[in-house]
C-alpha positions as a Python dict, from the first residue, in 0.01 Angstrom:
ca = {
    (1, 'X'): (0, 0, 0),
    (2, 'X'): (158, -233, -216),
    (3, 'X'): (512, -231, -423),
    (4, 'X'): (454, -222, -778),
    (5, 'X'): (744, -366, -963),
    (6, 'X'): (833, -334, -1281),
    (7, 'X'): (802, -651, -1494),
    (8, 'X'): (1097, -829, -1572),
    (9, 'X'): (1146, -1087, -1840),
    (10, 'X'): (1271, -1447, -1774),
    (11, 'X'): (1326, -1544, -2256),
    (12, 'X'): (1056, -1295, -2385),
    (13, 'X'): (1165, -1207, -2783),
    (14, 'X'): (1237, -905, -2914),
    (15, 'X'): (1039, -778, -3212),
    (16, 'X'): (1001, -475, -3354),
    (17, 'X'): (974, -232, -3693),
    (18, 'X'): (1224, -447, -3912),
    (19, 'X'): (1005, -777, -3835),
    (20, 'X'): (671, -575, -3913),
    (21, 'X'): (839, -480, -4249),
    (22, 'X'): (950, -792, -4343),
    (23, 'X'): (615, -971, -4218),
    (24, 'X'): (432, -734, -4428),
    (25, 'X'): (667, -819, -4758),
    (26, 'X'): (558, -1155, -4716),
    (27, 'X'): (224, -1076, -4658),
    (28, 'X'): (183, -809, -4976),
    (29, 'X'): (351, -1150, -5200),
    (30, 'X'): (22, -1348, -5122),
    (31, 'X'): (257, -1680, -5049),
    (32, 'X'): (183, -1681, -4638),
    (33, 'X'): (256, -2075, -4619),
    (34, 'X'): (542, -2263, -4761),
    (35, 'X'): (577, -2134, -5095),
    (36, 'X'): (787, -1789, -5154),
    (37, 'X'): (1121, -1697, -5174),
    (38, 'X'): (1199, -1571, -4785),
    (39, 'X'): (1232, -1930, -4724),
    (40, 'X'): (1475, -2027, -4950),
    (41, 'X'): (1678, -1683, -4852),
    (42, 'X'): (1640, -1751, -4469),
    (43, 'X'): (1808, -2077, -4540),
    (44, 'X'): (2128, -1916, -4767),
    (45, 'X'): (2147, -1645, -4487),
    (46, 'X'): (2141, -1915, -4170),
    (47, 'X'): (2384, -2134, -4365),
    (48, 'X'): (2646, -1848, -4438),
    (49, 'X'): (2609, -1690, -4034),
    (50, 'X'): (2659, -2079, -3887),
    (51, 'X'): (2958, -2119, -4165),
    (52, 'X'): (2801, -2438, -4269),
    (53, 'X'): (2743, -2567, -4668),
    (54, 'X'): (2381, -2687, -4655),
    (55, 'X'): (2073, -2537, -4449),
    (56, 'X'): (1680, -2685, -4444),
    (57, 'X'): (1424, -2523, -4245),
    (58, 'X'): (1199, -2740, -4060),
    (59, 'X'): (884, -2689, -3904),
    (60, 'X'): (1038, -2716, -3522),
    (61, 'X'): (1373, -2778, -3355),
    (62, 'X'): (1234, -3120, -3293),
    (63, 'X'): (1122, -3165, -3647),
    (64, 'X'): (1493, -3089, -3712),
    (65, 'X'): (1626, -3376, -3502),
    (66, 'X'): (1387, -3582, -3581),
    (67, 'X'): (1479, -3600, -4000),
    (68, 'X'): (1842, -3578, -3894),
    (69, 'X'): (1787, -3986, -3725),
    (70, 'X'): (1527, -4026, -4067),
    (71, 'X'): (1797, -3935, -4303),
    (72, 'X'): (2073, -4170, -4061),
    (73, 'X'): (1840, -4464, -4115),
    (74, 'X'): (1838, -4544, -3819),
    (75, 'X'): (1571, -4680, -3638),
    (76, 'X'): (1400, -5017, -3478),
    (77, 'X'): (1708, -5212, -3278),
    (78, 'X'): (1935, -4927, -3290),
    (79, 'X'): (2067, -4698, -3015),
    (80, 'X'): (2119, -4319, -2998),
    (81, 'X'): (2330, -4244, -2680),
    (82, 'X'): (2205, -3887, -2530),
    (83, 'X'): (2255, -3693, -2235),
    (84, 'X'): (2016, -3756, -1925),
    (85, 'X'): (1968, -3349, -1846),
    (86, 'X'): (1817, -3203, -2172),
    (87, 'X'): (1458, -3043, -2286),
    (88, 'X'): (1259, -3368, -2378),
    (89, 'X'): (1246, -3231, -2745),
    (90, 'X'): (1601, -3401, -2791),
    (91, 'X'): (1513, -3795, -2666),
    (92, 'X'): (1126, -3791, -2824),
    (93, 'X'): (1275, -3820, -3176),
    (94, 'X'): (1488, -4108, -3105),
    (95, 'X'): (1195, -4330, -3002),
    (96, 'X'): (988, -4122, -3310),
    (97, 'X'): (1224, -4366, -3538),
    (98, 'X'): (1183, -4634, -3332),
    (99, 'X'): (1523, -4671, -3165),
    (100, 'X'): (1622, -4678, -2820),
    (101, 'X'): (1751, -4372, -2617),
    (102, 'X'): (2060, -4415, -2414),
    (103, 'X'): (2115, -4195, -2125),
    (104, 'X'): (2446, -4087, -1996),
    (105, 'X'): (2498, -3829, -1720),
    (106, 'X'): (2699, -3517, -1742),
    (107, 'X'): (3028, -3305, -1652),
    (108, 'X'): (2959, -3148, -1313),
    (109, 'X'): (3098, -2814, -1456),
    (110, 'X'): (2967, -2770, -1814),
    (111, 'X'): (2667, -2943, -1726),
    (112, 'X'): (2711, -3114, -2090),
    (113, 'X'): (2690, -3473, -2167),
    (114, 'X'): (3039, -3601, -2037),
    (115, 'X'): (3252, -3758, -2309),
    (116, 'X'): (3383, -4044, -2064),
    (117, 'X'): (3037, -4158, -1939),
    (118, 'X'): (2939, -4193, -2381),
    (119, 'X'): (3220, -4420, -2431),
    (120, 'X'): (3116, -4667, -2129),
    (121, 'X'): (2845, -4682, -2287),
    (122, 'X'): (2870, -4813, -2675),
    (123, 'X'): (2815, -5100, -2792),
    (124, 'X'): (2728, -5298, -3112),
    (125, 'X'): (2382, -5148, -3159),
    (126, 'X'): (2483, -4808, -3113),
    (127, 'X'): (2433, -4581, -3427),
    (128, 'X'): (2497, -4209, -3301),
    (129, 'X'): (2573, -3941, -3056),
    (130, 'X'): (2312, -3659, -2972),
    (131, 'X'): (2502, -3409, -2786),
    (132, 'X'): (2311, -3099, -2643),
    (133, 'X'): (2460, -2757, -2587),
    (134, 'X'): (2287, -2699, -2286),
    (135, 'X'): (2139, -2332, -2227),
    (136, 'X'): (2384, -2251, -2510),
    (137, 'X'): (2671, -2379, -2354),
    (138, 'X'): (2910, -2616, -2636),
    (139, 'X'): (2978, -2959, -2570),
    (140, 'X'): (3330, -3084, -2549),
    (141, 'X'): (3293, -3133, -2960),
    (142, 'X'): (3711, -3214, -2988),
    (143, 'X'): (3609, -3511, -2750),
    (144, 'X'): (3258, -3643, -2882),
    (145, 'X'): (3418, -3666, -3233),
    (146, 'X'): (3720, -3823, -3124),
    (147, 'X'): (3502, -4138, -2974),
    (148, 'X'): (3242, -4094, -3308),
    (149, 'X'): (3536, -4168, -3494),
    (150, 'X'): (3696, -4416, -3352),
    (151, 'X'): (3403, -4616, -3302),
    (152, 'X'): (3203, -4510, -3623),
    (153, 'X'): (2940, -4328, -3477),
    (154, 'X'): (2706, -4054, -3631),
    (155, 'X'): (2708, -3719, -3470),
    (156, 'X'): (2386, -3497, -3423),
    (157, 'X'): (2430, -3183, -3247),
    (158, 'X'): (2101, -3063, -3092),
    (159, 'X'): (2200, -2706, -3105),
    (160, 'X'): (1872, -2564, -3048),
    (161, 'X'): (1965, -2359, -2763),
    (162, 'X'): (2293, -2257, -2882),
    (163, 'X'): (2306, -2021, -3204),
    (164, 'X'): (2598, -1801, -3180),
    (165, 'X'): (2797, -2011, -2949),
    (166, 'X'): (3138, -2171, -3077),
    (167, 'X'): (3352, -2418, -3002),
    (168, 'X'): (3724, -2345, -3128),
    (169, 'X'): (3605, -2046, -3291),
    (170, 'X'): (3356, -2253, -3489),
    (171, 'X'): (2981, -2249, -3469),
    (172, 'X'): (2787, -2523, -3272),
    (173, 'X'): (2625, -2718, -3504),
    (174, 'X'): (2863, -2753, -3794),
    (175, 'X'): (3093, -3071, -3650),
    (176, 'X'): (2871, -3322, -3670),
    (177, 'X'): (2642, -3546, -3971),
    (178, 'X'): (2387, -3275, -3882),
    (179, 'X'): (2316, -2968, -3659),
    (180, 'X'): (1975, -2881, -3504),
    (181, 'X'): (1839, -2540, -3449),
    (182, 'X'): (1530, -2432, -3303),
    (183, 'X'): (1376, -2103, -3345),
    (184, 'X'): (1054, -2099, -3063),
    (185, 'X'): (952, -1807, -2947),
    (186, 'X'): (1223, -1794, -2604),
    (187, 'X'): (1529, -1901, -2826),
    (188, 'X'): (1838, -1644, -2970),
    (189, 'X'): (1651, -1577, -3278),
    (190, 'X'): (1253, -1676, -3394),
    (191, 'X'): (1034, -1717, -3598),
    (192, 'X'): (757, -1777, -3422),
    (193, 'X'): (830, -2212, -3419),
    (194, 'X'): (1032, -2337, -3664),
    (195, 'X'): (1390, -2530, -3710),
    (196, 'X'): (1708, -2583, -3938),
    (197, 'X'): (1886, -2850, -4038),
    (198, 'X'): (2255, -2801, -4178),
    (199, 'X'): (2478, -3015, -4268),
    (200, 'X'): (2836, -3057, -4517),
    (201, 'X'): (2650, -3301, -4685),
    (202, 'X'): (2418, -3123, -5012),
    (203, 'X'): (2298, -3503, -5099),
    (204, 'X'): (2159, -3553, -4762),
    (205, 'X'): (2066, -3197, -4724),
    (206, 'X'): (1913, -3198, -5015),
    (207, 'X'): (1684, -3531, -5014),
    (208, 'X'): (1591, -3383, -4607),
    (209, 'X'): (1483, -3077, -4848),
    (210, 'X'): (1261, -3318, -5040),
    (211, 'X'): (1116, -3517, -4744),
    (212, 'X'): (979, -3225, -4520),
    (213, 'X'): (758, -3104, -4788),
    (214, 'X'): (589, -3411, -4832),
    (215, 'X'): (828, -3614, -5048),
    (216, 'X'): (655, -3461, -5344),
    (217, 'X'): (812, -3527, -5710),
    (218, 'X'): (927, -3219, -5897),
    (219, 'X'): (802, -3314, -6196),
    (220, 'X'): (452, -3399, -6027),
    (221, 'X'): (359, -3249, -5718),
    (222, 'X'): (103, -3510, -5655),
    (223, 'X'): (347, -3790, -5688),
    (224, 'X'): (498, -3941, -5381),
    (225, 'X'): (813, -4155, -5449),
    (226, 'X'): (880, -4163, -5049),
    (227, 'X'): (707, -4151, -4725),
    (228, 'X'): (710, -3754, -4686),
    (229, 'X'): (703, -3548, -4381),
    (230, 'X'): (487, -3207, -4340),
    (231, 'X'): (730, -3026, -4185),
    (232, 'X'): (800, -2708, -4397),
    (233, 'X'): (846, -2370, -4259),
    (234, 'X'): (647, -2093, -4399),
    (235, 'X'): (703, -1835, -4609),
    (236, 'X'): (576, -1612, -4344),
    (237, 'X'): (827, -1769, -4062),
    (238, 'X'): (1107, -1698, -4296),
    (239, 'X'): (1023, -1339, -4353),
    (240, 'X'): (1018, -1352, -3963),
    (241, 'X'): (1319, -1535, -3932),
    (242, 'X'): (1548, -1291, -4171),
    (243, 'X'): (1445, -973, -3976),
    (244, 'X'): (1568, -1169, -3637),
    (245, 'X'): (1917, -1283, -3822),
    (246, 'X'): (1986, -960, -3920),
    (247, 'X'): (2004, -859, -3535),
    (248, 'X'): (2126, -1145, -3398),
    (249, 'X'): (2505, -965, -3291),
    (250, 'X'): (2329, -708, -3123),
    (251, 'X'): (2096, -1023, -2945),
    (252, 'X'): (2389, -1229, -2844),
    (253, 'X'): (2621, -869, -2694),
    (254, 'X'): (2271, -845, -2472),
    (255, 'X'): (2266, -1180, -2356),
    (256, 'X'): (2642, -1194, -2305),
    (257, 'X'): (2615, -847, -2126),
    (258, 'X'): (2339, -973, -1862),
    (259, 'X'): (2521, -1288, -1823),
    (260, 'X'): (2850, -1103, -1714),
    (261, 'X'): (2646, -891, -1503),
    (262, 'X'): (2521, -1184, -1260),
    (263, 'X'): (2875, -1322, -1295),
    (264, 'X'): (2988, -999, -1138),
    (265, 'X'): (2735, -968, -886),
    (266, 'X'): (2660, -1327, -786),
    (267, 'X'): (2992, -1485, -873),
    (268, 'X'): (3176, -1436, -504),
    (269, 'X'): (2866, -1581, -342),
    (270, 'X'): (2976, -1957, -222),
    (271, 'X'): (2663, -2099, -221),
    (272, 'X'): (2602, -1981, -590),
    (273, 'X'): (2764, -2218, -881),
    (274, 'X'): (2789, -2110, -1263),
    (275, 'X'): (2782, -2337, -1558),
    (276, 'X'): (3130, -2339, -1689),
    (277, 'X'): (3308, -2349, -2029),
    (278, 'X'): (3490, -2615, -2179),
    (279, 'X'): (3820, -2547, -2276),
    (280, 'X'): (3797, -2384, -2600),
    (281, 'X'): (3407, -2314, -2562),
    (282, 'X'): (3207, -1987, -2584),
    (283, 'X'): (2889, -2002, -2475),
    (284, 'X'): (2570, -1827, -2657),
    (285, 'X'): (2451, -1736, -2293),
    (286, 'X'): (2110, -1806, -2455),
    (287, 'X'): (1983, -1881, -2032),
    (288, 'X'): (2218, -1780, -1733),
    (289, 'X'): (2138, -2043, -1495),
    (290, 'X'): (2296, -2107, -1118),
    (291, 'X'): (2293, -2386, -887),
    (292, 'X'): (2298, -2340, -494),
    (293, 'X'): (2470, -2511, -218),
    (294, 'X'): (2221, -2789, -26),
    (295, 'X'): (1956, -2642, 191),
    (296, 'X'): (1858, -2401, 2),
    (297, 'X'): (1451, -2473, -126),
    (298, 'X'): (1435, -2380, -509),
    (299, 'X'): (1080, -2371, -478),
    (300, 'X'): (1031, -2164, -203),
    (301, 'X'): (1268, -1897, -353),
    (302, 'X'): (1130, -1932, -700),
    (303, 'X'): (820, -1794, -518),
    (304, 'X'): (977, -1505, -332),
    (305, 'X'): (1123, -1386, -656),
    (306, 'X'): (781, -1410, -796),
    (307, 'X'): (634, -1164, -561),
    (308, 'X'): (881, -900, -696),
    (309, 'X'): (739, -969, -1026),
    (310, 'X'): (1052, -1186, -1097),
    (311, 'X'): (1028, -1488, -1266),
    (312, 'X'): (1263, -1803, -1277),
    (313, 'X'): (1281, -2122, -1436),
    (314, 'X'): (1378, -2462, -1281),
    (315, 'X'): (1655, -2627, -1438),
    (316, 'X'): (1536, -2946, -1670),
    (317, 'X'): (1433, -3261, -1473),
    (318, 'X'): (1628, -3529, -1592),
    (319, 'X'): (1448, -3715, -1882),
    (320, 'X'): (1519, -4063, -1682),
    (321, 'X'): (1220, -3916, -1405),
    (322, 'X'): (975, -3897, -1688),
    (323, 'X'): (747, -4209, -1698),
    (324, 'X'): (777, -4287, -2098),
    (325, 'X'): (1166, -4297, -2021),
    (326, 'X'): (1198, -4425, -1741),
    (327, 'X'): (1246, -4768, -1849),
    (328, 'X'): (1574, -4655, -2050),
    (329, 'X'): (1715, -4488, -1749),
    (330, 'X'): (1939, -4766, -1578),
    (331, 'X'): (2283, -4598, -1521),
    (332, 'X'): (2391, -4345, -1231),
    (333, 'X'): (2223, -3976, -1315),
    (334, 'X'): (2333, -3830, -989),
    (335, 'X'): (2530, -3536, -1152),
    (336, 'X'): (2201, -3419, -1349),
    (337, 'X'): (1943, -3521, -1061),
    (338, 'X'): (2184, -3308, -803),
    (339, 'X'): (2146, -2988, -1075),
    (340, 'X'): (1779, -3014, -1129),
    (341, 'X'): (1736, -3037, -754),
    (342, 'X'): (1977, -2729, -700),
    (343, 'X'): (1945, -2526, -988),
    (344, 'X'): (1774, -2177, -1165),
    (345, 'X'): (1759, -2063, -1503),
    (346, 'X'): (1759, -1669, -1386),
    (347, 'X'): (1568, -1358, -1604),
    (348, 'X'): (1760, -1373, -1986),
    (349, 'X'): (1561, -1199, -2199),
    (350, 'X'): (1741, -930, -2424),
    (351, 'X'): (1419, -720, -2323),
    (352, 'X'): (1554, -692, -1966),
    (353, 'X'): (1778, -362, -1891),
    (354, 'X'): (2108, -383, -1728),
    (355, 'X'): (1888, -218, -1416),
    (356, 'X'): (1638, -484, -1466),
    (357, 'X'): (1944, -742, -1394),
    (358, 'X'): (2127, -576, -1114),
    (359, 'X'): (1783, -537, -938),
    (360, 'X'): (1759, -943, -1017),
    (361, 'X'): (2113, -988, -844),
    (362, 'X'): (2006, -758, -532),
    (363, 'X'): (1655, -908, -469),
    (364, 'X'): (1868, -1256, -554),
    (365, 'X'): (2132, -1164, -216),
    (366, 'X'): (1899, -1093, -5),
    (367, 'X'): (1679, -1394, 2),
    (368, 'X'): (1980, -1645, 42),
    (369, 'X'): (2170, -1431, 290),
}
């Protein structure tokens, strides 16, 4: 006879009684789509949590991004200098503007875009800095602005991964131009899709406001002044979105609580590697993730896990391996080709039990004794 085990999660969401409630509100108002007033609160609400002036909501994290480089002007000729390990969400919109994606490798322990490998590589045509906070992990920010500065660089922080997390004591997002969130179904909070935008900035904020619902004129709806974008989030999103907000303490003390679990468990293994904090980070722990010492076959115990009805994630392939990018990747990636080839994104789901996670840990041991 077979083991039956009990499923675990690897980023399923959590949604309940409060999101019914507030889904229904927006459903009993009749505006479903981008008219109503959740979106417009979801916005004040993200804007006061992140401690930032300005918030837009966007259609998708990548929707996000890609009006931050719109509202930058920058485009054709220009160069956006990004990390080579990332979700492929955060290099499409630089070539979406028409500008060129420059790839630098990352810090062996954060597993962040590494501050010394960005200022190799600026140069005359470089506009901006996309740092990622990988698996919710912050970016070296003191650093990054340090070289933005000096050399008079835009910042965009793709934050999409890493709501909650702070660097300093201050929220990911908020030290750049312009910080990008992404609410998809696996991320701290959702709605479902959807983005933000925030920024200091209410004039740039503002006219990003103006763009993502089609550029259309407030005294004429059905007058374009600009090339618009359709990238509103819906009313319906929103209501989503404000039920998820309110719980998102109780969200990040889960994921926090399962990643000090595998710390504990897995942490005096040698052949297991964490991702580690920068000095004054605090990581969301949005994704625990490991790397392993050579010889062990990711693959091979990806599918082991699977047959106890535990699933795993690789860790992102560097963009530079993708054919539409491979042409920008000319530099040495051997920090983030060495991770992707040695390293798990392990069960993170606030849906998971504490049981659920030791029995990850145990099952875990035994394959790589």
């Amino acid at each position: 006879m077979s083991t039956i085990y009990k499923t675990i999660y690897l980023d399923a969401p959590s949604i309940g009684a409060a999101e019914k409630r507030y889904l229904s509100r927006a459903v009993d108002t009749g505006y479903v789509s981008s008219a109503g007033r959740f979106v417009f609160d979801f916005e004040e609400a993200f804007a006061r949590y992140v401690g930032s002036r300005n918030a837009v909501a966007t259609q998708s994290g990548t929707a996000a991004l890609h009006m931050a480089l719109h509202e930058l002007k920058i485009g054709r000729g220009d160069e956006v200098i990004v990390p080579a390990l990332t979700f492929i969400a955060s290099i499409n919109p630089v070539l979406y503007v028409g500008a060129r994606p420059v790839f630098a490798d990352i810090d062996s322990r954060t597993w962040n875009i590494d501050p010394c490998r960005i200022e190799r590589l600026i140069n005359r045509r470089t506009k901006a800095i996309l740092p990622v906070h990988l698996y919710g992990n912050p970016c070296d920010m003191g650093a990054i602005m340090r070289i933005a500065r000096k050399h008079g660089l835009a910042v965009i922080e793709d934050a999409t991964e890493s709501l909650g997390a702070t660097y300093k004591g201050r929220q990911t997002g908020t030290f750049g131009d312009f910080g990008c969130f992404s609410f998809n179904g696996n991320k701290i909070i959702t709605t479902g899709g959807g983005g933000m935008v925030v920024s200091r900035d209410a004039g740039k904020a503002g006219h990003i406001k103006f763009l993502v619902n089609q550029a259309k004129d407030k005294a004429n709806s059905l007058y374009h002044p600009e090339m618009g974008f359709n990238y509103r989030m819906t009313n319906i999103e929103a209501a989503l979105g404000l039920a998820q907000l309110k719980k998102i303490n109780r969200f990040l003390a889960s994921k926090n609580r399962i990643n000090s679990i595998y710390r504990e468990k897995l942490g005096g293994i040698k052949t297991i590697r964490f991702q580690e904090e920068c000095d004054g980070g605090r990581s969301s722990n949005w994704f625990t993730c490991v790397s392993f010492a050579d010889g062990i076959n990711i693959a091979r115990l990806q599918k082991k896990l699977m047959k106890h009805n535990i699933p795993t994630r690789r860790i992102f392939m560097p963009a530079t391996g993708f054919p539409p990018y491979r042409k920008y990747g000319k530099g040495d990636y051997s920090r983030s080709r060495g991770l992707y080839d040695r390293g798990l994104c392990l069960p993170s789901s606030v849906m998971n039990t504490k049981d659920d996670i030791y029995r990850v840990t145990t099952k875990l041991k035994e394959l790589i004794a």
